[in-house]
C-alpha positions in Angstrom: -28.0 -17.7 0.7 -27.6 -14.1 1.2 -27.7 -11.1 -0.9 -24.0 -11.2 -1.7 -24.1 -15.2 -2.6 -27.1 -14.9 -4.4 -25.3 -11.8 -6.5 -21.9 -13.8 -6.8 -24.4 -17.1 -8.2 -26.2 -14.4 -10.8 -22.5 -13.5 -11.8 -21.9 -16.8 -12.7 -24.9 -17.2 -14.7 -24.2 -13.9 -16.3 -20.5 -15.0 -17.2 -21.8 -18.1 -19.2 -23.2 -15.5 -22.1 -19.1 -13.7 -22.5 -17.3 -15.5 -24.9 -14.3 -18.1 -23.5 -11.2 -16.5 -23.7 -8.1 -15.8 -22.5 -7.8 -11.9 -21.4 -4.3 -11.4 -21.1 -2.7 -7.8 -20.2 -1.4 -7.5 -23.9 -5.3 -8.0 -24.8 -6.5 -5.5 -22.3 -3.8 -3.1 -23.3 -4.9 -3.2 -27.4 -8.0 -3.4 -25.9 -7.8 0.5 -24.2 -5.6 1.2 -27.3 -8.4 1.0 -29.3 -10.9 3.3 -27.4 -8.4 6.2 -27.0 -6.4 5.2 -23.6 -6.9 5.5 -19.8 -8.1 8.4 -17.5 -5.8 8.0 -14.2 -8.2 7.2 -11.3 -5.8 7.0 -8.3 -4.2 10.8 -9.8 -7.4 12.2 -9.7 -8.5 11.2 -6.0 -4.8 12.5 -4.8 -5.6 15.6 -6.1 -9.3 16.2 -5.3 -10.8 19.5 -6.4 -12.7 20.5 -3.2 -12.7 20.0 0.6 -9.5 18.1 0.5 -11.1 14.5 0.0 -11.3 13.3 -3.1 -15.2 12.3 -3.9 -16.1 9.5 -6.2 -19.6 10.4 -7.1 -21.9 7.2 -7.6 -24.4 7.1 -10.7 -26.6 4.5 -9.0 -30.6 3.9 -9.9 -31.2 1.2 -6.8 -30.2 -1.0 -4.6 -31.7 -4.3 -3.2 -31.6 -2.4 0.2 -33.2 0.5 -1.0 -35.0 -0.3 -4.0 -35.3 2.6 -6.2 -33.5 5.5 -5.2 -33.8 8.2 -7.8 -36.6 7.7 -9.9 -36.5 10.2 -12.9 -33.0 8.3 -13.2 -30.7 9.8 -15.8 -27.3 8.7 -16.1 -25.6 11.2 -18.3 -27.6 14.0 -16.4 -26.4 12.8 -13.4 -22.7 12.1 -14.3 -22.5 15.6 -15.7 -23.7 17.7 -12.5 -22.0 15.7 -10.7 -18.8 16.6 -13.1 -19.8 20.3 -12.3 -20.3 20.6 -9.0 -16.0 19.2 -8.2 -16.8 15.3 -8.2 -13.0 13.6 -8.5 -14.4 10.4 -10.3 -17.7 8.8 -10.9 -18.7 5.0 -10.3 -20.6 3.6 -12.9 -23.3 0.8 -11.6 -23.3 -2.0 -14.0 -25.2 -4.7 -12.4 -29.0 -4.9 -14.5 -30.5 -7.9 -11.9 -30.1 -6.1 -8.4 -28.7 -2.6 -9.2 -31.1 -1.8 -12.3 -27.5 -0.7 -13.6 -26.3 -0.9 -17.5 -23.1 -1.5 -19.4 -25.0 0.7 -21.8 -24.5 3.5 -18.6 -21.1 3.1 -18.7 -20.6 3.9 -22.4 -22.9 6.6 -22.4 -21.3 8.6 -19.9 -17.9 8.3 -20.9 -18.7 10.1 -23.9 -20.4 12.8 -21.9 -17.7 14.1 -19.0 -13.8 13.2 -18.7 -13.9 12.2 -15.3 -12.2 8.7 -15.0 -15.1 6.0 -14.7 -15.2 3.5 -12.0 -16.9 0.1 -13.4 -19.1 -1.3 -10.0 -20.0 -4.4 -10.5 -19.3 -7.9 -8.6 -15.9 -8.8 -10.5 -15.3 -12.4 -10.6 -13.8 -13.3 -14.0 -11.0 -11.7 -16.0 -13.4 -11.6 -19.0 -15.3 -8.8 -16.8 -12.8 -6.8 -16.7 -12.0 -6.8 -20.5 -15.6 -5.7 -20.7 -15.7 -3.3 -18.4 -12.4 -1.4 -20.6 -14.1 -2.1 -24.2 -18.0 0.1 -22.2 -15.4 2.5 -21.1 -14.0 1.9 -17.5 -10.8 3.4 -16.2 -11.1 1.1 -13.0 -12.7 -1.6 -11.4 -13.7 -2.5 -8.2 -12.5 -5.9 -6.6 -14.5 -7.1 -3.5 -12.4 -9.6 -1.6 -15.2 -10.9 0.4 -16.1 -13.0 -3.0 -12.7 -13.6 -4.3 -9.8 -16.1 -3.0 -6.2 -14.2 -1.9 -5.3 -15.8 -5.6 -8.4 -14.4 -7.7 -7.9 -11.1 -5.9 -4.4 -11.2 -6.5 -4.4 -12.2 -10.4 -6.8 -9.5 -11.3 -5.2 -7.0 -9.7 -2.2 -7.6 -11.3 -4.2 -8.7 -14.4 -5.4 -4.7 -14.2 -3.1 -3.1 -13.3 -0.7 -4.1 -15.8 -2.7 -2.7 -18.3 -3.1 0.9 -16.8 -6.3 0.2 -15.3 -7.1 2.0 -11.5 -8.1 -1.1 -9.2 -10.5 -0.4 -6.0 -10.1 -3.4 -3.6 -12.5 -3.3 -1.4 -12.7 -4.7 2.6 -15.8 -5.0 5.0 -13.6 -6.2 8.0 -9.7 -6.1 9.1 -9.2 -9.6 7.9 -10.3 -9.0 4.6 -7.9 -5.3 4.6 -5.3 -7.7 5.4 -5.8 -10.0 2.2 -5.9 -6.8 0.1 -3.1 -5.6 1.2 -1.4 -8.9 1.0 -2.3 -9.1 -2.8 -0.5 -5.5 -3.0 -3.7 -3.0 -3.4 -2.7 0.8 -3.2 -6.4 1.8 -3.5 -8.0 0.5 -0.8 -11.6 0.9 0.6 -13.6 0.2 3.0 -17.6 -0.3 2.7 -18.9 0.7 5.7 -22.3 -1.4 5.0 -21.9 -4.4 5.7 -23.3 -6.9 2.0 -24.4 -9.6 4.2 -27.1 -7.7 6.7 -26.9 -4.2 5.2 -26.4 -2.3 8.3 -24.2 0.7 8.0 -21.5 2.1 10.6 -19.0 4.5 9.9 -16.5 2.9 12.5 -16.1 0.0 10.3 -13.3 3.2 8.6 -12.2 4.2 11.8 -11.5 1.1 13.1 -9.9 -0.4 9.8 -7.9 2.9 9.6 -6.2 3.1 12.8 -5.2 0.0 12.4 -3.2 0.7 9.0 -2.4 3.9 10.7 -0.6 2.1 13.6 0.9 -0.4 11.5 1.9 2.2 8.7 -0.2 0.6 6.0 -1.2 4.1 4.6 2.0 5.0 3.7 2.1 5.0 -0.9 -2.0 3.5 -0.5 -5.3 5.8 -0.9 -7.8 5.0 1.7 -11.0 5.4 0.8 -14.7 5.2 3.4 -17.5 3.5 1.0 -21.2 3.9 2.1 -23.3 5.7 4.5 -21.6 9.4 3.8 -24.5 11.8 4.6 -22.9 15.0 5.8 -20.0 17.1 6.0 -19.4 15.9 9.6 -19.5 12.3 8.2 -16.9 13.6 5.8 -14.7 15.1 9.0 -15.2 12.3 10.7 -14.0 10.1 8.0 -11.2 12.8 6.9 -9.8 12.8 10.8 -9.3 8.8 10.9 -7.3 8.2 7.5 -9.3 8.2 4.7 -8.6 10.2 1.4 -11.0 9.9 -0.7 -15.2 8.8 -0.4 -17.4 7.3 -2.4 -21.2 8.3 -2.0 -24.4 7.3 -3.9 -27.6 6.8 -2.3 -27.3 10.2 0.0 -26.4 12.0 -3.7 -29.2 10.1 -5.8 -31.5 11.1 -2.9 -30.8 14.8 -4.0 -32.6 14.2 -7.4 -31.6 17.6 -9.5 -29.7 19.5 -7.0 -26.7 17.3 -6.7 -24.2 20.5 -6.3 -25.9 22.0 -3.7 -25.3 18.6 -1.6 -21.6 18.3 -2.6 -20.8 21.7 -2.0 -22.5 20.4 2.0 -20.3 17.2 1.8 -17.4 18.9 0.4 -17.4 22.5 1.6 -17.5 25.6 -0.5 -15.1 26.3 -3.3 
């Protein structure tokens, strides 16, 4: 198997410990009732605070590419320079197995900043998603390389109806298609590719001028997803579509001065 199958199999395992249950969008809705509503993700990357692209600012300890990335790791820390220094949204790593991520993360840090939350995890099962609103998530990310067009389809919608942002999230044009097909206006693209690991920014490029061309932009948020290291990377990315980026490792890499290397992504205020 490779790294994303053997993820996917973990999931599995994983999902055997959440109670059986049906999560309905009435249930999801009490559900963010209860802990005091929803922060509106896809507003918040429209209207991005510096440099004209909104930035979703990963809180992210490791990687099975990288191993450790930042190791004096501190999630509320992080999540509140990265508040600071203009970040749009954050996304929250939640896997424990491969990520060294935490639910507990999550929860933490909504109680520390009022960004909206992101929960990044590998979303298979409805009953995630429940979970990721009662730790604290405004969104979630769907990854259609591990979901059929009718998972992908039934938890957006699932989602959605309950107020929740939804990240769908493509490594190739056939899998853009299929999120588009299930109706995603957030759409991303992750410019590593899960299976080998190897990044390249065309992967955007070429996925954008596509949509571009076929006017698939038009009411959607595009957004680049890994391998953002620079302001040019930014222009580059800002030039063929996309509206918003999500960066992690290049930000974690920064260890305490995380606004200094915004302010270089982003530009000056």
């Amino acid at each position: 198997m490779n790294i994303l199958e053997t993820i996917v199999a973990q999931k599995r395992v994983e999902l055997e410990c959440l109670p059986r249950q049906e999560v309905t969008t009435d249930l999801l809705r009490e559900a963010i009732r209860k802990r005091g509503g929803v922060r509106d993700f896809f507003a918040a990357l429209e209207r991005p605070q510096r440099g004209g692209m909104g930035l979703i600012a990963e809180v992210k300890k490791a990687s099975p590419s990288a191993g450790v990335i930042c190791p004096d790791f501190d999630a509320v820390r992080i999540a509140r320079a990265y508040e600071a220094a203009g970040a749009a949204c954050l996304s929250v790593l939640t896997d424990e197995r491969f990520f060294q991520g935490s639910l507990e993360y999550l929860r933490a840090i909504r109680a520390a900043v009022s960004l909206p939350l992101l929960r990044k995890d590998f979303i298979i099962d409805e009953r995630q998603i429940l979970e990721a609103v009662e730790w604290g998530a405004d969104a979630i990310l769907l990854i259609v390389a591990i979901l059929t067009d009718e998972q992908t389809g039934h938890l957006l919608r699932l989602a959605e109806g309950a107020g929740l942002g939804v990240l769908v999230e493509a490594h190739d044009q056939e899998e853009m298609d299929r999120a588009l097909r299930a109706g995603a206006r957030l759409v991303g693209v992750n410019n590593r590719d899960l299976k080998t690991f190897r990044v390249d920014l065309a992967t955007t490029e070429g996925i954008a001028t596509v949509l571009r061309e076929r006017g698939d932009l038009r009411g959607r948020l595009l957004v680049a997803e890994s391998g953002i290291r620079s302001a040019q990377d930014v222009e580059r990315l800002k030039a063929s579509g996309a509206r918003a980026i999500l960066v992690g490792e290049s930000l974690m890499r920064e260890g305490v001065d995380l606004a200094k290397k915004i302010s270089e992504l982003l530009g000056g205020e």
